[in-house]
C-alpha positions in Angstrom: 34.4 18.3 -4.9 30.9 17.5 -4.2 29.4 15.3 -2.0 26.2 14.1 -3.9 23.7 16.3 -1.8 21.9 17.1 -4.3 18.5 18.2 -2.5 16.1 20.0 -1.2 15.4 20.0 2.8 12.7 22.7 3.0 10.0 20.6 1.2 6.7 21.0 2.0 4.7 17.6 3.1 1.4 16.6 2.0 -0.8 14.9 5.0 -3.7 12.9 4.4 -6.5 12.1 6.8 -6.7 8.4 7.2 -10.5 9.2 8.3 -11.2 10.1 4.9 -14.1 7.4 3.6 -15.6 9.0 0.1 -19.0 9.3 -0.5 -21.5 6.0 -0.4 -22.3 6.6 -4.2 -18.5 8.0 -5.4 -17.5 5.2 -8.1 -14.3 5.1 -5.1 -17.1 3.1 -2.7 -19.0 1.0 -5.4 -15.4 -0.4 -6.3 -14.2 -1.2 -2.8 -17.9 -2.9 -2.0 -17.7 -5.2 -5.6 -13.9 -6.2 -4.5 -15.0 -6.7 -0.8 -18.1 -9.4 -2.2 -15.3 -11.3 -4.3 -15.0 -14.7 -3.1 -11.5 -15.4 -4.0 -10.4 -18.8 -2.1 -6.9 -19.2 -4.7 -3.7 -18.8 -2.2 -1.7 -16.3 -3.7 1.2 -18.1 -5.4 3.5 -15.1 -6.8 6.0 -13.4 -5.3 8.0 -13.7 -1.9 6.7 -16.2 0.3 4.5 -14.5 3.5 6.5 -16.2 6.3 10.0 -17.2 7.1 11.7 -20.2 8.8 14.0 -19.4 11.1 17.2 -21.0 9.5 16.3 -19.4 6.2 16.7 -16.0 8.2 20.6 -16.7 9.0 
């Protein structure tokens, strides 16, 4: 009978640098500075609420 483990331990890993900053004129750089000027002052409504009560945790 198997056991379900169904994998692969010798995987290899990719790393990446968290240095890496891409070029000042890479379309990657232009994006992040337009996004960066946005002045978006909406509270973000969606989703899970940020923080918790304490009671709500039990």
């Amino acid at each position: 009978m198997k056991t379900g483990n169904n994998y692969n331990t010798n995987q290899m890993t990719l790393e990446i640098s968290l240095q890496f900053r891409p070029e000042p004129d890479h379309p990657a750089s232009l994006i992040n500075d337009f996004i960066d000027s946005l002045n978006i002052a909406k509270n973000y409504i969606f989703g899970r609420p940020q923080v918790y009560s304490s009671p709500a945790l039990l």
